[in-house]
N, C-alpha and C positions, 0 to 999 in steps of 0.2 A: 211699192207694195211688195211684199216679202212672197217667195212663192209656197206653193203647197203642193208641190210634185211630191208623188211619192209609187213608187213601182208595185204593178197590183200583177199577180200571179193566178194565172188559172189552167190548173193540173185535170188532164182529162183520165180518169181509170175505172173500170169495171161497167163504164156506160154511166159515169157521172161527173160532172163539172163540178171543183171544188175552187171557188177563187178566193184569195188573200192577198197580202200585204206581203212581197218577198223578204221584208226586210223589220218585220215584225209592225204591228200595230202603230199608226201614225203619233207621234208625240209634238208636244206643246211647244214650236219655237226651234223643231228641229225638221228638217227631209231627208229623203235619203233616195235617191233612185241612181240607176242605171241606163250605161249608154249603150244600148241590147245590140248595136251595132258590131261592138268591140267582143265578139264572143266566141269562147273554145268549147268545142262542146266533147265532153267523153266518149270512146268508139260505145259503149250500153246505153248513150244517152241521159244515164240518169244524173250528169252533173256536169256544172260548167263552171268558166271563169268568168270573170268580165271584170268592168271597169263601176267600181261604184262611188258615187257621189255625197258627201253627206255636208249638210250645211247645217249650222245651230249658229241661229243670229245673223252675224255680219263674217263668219269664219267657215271657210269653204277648204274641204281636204278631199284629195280623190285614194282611193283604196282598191288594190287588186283583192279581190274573194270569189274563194269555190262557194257556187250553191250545190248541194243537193236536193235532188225532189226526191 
């Protein structure tokens, strides 16, 4: 069975919880998440690195990327 991981993001600001998909909205036949383990965070906080995952099918690639929140 195929998995359906997909990395969900929840930004807290101004006294409100705003949660999403980090890595944009889940698609048909593909994941993408992250190993939140592996992460740099900026001295402001507002961005990190990590290690991210993305599977479509049977093809498995891993990827360094900055997120910004």
């Amino acid at each position: 069975m195929a998995s359906r991981t997909q990395t969900v993001c929840a930004v807290y600001e101004n006294g409100q919880i705003t949660q999403t998909y980090l890595y944009g909205a889940p698609e048909t036949n593909t994941n993408r998440f992250s190993q939140l383990e592996t992460t740099a965070r900026s001295k402001d906080g507002k961005s990190f690195v990590t290690m991210m995952i993305e599977r479509t099918k049977q093809k498995k690639e891993a990827r360094i990327v900055w997120v910004t929140l």
